[in-house]
Steps between C-alpha positions, in 0.01 A plus 500: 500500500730762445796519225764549788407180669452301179853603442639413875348163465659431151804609601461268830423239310799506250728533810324188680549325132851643499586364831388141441664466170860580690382270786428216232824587303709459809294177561552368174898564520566370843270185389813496164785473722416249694371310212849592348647325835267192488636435132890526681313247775449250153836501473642461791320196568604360202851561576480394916400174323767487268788577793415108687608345158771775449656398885440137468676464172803730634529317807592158309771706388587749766439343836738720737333796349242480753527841625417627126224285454344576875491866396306446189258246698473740821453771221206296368348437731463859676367608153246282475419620847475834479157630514479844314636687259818686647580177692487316145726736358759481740473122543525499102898699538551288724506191260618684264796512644545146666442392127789725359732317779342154346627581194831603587543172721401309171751669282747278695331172374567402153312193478188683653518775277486168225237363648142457268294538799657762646525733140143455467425608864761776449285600148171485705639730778639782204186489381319549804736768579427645144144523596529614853699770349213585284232492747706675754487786212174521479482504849679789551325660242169439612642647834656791379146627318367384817714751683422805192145488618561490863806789493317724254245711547198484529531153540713558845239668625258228440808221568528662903156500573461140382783324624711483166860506551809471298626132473851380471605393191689153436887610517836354516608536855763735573744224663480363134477807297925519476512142373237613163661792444825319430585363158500120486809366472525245173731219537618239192 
């Protein structure tokens, strides 16, 4: 065997080796983000069980709110239906927002707001929130590295012929966007 094609094949074989290493890297992140998203999945579960409790102790006190607390149930329930990822994020804004308007409509109940049942509810839902807000973190981080390796070469290379694709991260709507960039107003 010649030098020449003891070379070729060494240098064939540390490209082949080359190759599957990005192919298993890419693997490996893809297989982080939506791990990342099955820990937000953990959470909201926990919190589409807290919101019957959350709704049945408001409507003792707010009965002709119904159209509020239809938009957090409808809201519900099309998250918990919504089959993959993208559809889970925007289902997720979208009770995000119907539980904003919940809490505004309670601000007008004093009692409520007193209420032992509801504060503890109220505490379990911050703290959900908390955590979503962590995981949703994550998430987006695990997507953004996700995205490096499948924008940069020469994992983009490897990314088109395999099917990899940048993913969305998990954003703030734009329809929303205007109401967090304005500073919350603080009332005594």
């Amino acid at each position: 065997m010649s030098t020449t094609l003891i070379i070729i094949l060494v240098v064939a074989a540390g490209l082949v080796f080359w190759g599957i290493s990005l192919y298993n890297n890419l693997v490996r992140l893809r297989n982080n983000r939506e791990n990342a998203f099955a820990n937000i999945d953990v959470q909201l579960k926990q919190r589409y069980d807290l919101i019957p409790q959350l709704v049945a102790t408001v409507k003792g006190y707010a009965d002709h709110e119904k159209s509020v607390l239809e938009a957090v149930t409808n809201a519900r329930a099309a998250a918990m239906n919504a089959t993959t990822i993208n559809e889970k994020i925007a289902a997720d804004n979208q009770l995000s927002s119907a539980l904003a308007g919940l809490r505004v409509s309670v601000e007008a109940y004093p009692d409520l707001k007193a209420n032992q049942n509801f504060l503890q509810l109220q505490n379990e839902i911050a703290d959900i929130e908390n955590k979503l807000a962590a995981v949703r973190r994550f998430f987006n981080s695990a997507t953004k590295e996700y995205n490096n390796a499948v924008q940069t070469f020469p994992g983009n290379i490897f990314a088109g012929m395999f099917g990899f694709h940048t993913e969305p991260m998990f954003e703030v709507p734009e329809t929303e966007r205007a109401q967090y960039d304005k500073a919350p107003e603080i009332k005594f």
